[in-house]
N, C-alpha and C positions, 0 to 999 in steps of 0.2 A: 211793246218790246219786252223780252226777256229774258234771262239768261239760260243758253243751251249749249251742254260740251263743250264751256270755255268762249262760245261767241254768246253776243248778242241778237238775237233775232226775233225780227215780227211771227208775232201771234195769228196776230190779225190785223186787217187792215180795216179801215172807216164804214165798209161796207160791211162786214162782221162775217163770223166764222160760215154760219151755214150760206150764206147768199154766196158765199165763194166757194163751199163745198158744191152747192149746187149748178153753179157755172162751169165747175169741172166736170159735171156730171152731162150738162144739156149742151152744152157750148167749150170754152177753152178757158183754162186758167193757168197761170204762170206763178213760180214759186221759187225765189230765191233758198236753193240751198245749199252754198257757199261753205255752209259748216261740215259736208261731206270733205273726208281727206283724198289726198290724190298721193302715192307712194312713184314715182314714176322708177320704171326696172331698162334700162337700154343700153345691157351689156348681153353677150354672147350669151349667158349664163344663165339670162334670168327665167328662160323656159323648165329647165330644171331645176331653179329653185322654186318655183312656184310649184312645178308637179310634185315635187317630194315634200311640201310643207302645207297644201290647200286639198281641199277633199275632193272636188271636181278635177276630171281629167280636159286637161286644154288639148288634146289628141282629137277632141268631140267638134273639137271650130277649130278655124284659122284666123290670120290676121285680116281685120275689115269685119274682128264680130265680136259680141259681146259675152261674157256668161258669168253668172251667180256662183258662188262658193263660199265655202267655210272655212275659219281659222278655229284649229281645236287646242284645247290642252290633253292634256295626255289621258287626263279621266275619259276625256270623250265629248264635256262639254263645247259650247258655243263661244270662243274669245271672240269672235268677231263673224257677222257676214258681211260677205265683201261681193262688189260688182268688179269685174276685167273688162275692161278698155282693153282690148289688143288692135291698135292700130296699126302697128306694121311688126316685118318679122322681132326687130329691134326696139321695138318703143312700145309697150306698154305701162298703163294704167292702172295701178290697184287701188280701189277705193273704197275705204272703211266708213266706219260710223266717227262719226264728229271725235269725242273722248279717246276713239282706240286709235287713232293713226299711229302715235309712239309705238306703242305694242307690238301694231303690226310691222313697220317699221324695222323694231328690234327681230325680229322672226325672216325676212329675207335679208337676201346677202344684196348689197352695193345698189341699194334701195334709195333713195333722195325725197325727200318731202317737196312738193311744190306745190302744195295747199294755200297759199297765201299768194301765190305769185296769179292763180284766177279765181272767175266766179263760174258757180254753175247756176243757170236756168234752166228749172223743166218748165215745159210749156206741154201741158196733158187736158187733154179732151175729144170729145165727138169732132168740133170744128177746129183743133189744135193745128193741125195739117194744112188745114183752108186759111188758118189765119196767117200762120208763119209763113204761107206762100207770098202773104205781097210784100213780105220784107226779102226773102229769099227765097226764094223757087226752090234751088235744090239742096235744101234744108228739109224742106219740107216732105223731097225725095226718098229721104233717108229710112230705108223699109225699120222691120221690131228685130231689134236684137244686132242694127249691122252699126258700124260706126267708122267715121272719119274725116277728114279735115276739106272744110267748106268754109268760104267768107259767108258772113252774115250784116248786112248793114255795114257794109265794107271793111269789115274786121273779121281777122285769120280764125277761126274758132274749132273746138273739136265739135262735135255735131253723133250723137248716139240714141239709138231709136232704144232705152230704155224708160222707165218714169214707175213708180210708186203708187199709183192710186188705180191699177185696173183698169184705166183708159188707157187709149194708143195717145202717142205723144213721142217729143224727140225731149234731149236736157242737150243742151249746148256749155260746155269749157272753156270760158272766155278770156282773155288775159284783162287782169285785176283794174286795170285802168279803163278800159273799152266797157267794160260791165254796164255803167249808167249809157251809154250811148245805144247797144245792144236793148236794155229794158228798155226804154224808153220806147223804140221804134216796134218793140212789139205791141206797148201800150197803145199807140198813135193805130196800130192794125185793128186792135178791138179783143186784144187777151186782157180778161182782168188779174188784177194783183189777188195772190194769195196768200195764207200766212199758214206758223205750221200748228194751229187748229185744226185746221182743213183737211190740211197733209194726214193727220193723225184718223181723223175721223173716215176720211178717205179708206189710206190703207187699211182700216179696220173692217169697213162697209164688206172689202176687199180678199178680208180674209188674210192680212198678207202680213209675217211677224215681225214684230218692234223688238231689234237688241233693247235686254233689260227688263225685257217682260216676259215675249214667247222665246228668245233664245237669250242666254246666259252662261258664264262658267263653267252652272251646276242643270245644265238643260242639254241633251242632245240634239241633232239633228233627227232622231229617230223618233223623237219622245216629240219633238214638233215637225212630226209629219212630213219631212223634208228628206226619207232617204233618198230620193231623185238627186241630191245633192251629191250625196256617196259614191265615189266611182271606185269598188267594190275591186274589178279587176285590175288599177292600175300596181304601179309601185306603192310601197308604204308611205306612208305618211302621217303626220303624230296626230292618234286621237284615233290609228284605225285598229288597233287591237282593241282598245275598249272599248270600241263601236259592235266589233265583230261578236265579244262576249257579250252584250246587252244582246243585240240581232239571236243568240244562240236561248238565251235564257230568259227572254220575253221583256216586253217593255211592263213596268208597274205603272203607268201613267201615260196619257196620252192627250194633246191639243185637240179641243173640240170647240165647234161652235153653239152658241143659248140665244135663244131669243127670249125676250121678255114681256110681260105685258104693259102697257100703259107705257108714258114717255120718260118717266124716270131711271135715270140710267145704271144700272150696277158701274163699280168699280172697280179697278183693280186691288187685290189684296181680300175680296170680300169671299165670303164661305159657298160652294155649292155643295149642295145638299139631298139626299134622293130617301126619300119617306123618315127624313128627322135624322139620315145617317151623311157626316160630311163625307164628300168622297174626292173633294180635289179644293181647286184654288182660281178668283179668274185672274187671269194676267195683263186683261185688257175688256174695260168696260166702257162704254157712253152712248148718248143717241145716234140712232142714226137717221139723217134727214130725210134718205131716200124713202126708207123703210116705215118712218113715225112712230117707232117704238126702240124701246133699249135693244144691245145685243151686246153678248161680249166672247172672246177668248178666254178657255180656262184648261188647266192641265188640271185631269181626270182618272182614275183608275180605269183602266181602259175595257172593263164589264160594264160599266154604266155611259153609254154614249149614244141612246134612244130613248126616246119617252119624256116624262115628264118632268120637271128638277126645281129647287128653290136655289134663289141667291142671298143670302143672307148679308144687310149692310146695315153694320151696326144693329140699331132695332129693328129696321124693319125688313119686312122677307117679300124678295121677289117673284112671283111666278113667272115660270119659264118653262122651254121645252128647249131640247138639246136638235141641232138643226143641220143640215152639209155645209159647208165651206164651200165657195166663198157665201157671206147674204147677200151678196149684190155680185150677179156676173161682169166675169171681165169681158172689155169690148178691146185690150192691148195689153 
């Protein structure tokens, strides 16, 4: 256990990080992440406050679907990425990163925290789907990207076909007290427990950015590879003049992916490097199981995003080659 965003949460569990990265990958694994905020919006209103204040246009789905988006400041930066739950016309979902739920919070109008009132479970893998059936059949239904309210293990649950690590998979919204009865019946199915080592190494495998490393404050949308986020033609929204002058006058920096040699992982924070000249930073380093070698995220001057590169950590220098995103394809 240990502390993340204000909660306490497994790392790992007795079986250890990679034996559960790796059941995510072959079979199914489950991950309490509970420390994800939930903003719930279920007035008249809340559809235009979310269009005028998120990057993503909700014009693109209806209610019964999911979609990704950005909280900017006004530079341009990343305050927060957030996943939408729109479960009906009236009841949505917004859910931040662990630390920002205030923030975001503060930025919609007649917005309510109900973070503490459930838990979330993703349950992500190849046999994710197969195992969740013999607790719930139509849990298990629930296609990528759609969401909505299903019993699980005879409790009322939200049920959404997103999840974090490249695999297909559902994450269930459980009321705070059902939580243990919910895990438990998955465990008894044959999903094993994950911690968020996992998660981490996972999403990385994945290609897929960590608030605080690949997005931030002083990080765009643009500059990490995410203008699909952008929806360019809708109304304003804060963060989109600054977005549109960067788009006009080129990005100085750009998310790329390095592989490395041997098992030793770069880190975040550590120098890359192209024939002795640094030219960026990585944002996110470590092994990866699938792979058997290091890899990491780093923002780059965006002329140098082929060929060959060192990672510099501390003393000693990594060899590397600059490589596509994701390293490990998604299978959800």
């Amino acid at each position: 256990m240990a502390p993340f965003g204000g909660w306490e949460m497994p790392i790992s569990y007795e079986t250890g990080t990679i034996a559960e990265h790796m059941a995510c990958r072959t079979t199914a694994a489950m991950f309490d992440v509970s420390h994800l905020g939930t903003v719930l919006l279920d007035t008249e209103g809340a559809f235009d406050d979310l269009q005028r204040t998120l990057t993503n246009d909700l014009n693109k789905i209806a209610p019964g679907r999911t979609q990704y988006t950005h909280l900017l400041n006004r530079a341009g930066g990343v305050v927060d990425d957030i996943i939408i739950w729109w479960i009906s016309e009236n009841n949505i979902h917004v859910m931040p990163n662990a630390s920002n739920t205030k923030g975001v919070l503060s930025a919609l109008t007649g917005g309510r925290d109900i973070t503490t009132e459930r838990a979330i479970i993703a349950v992500q893998g190849p046999t994710a789907r197969a195992l969740v059936a013999k607790v719930a059949p139509d849990v298990a239904e629930v296609k990528r990207r759609a969401v909505g309210k299903i019993r699980c293990a005879g409790v009322d649950c939200i049920v959404a076909g997103t999840g974090y690590t490249g695999e297909d998979g559902v994450e269930l919204a459980v009321p705070a007290e059902d939580a243990k009865r919910v895990w438990e019946s998955l465990l008894e199915a044959g999903v094993m427990p994950a911690g968020l080592g996992a998660r981490d190494t996972l999403r990385l495998e994945a290609g897929l950015p960590l608030h605080g490393h690949e997005l931030g404050p002083t990080i765009s949308p643009l500059e990490a590879g995410l203008a699909w986020v952008v929806a360019w033609e809708k109304a304003d929204f804060v963060g989109r003049e600054a977005l549109l002058n960067q788009r006009e006058s080129g990005l100085k920096r750009t998310l790329v992916g390095i592989a490395t040699v041997g098992r030793r992982p770069p880190r975040d924070g550590a120098t890359v490097e192209v024939n002795g000249e640094q030219v960026g930073i990585v944002t996110s380093g470590n092994f990866s199981p699938v792979l058997g070698h290091g890899i990491a995220l780093a923002l780059v001057a965006p002329q140098t995003v082929s060929g060959p590169c060192e990672i510099r950590v501390r003393d000693t220098v990594l060899s590397g080659n600059f490589v596509p995103l994701p390293f490990v394809a998604h299978r959800g």
